[in-house]
Steps between C-alpha positions, in 0.01 A plus 500: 500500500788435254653229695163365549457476097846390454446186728196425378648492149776272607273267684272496143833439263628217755186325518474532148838395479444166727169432313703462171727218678471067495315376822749279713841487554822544281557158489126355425537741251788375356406154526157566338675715199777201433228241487270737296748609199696305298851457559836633372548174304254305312442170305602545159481260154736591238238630238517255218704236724418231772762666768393641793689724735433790758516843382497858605078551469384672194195543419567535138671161486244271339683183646435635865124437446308230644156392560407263768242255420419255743772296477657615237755770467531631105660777313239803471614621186529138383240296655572162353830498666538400867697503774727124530664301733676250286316194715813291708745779436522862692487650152221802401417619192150632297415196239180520299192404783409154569264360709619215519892608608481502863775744499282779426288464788569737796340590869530857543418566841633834731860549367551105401492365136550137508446171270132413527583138463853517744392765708821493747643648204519906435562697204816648618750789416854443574573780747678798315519331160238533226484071530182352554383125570299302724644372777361386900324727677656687726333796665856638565586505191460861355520429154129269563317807587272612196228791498262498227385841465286559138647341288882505602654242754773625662741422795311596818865543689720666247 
């Protein structure tokens, strides 16, 4: 009768056990968790500056939040500031919001951010520097893969 209850109780705790763990396998899982949180490294303005880089996420970073609105991609903290592409040149920066700068308009579709009005080209990180730009799109290209999670974007690949 005791081996009866103890088998019993291990078929309860492992049950309970497997109940507790993700459906799928290990690597949907993983796939579904990368896409899901934000990065390691995330866009980041200079509080107080136009530069942009990529930085180590923190949340307490005020530069490192952004809201997503349509097409336009501005400072959280400092909504009349936006995301830039200096228009003919692969330089970003935030600049005071304009609707009528064309380099402040963005698609933001899966992990792509590109130029609304030159769509073949993507807000792009310049692999294993903190460097950003735009530059062609190129789904190869690590540093063009973006998740937008709350209000962080982040590398997807990093």
């Amino acid at each position: 009768m005791a081996v009866a209850l103890r088998k019993t109780l291990a078929l309860a705790v492992l049950a309970l056990t497997a109940s507790l763990l993700p459906a799928g396998t290990a690597g949907a899982a993983g796939a579904a968790q990368q896409a899901a949180v934000p990065g390691r490294y995330c866009l980041a303005n200079a509080w107080g500056t136009p530069n942009l880089s990529t930085k180590p996420c923190d949340a307490a970073d005020q530069g490192q939040h952004w809201t997503v609105s349509g097409h336009q991609i501005a400072l959280t903290n400092a909504r009349g500031y936006c995301l830039a592409n200096n228009w003919g040149t692969p330089d970003v920066s935030t600049k005071p919001c304009n609707p009528n700068d064309q380099g402040q308009y963005w698609n933001v579709a899966g992990q792509k951010i590109s130029l609304a009005f030159a769509p073949a080209y993507c807000f792009a990180n310049a692999w294993g520097t903190p460097n950003l730009s735009t530059k062609p799109c190129d789904s190869a290209d690590r540093g063009q893969n973006w998740v937008v999670f709350n209000d962080q974007i982040s590398l997807a690949l990093a």
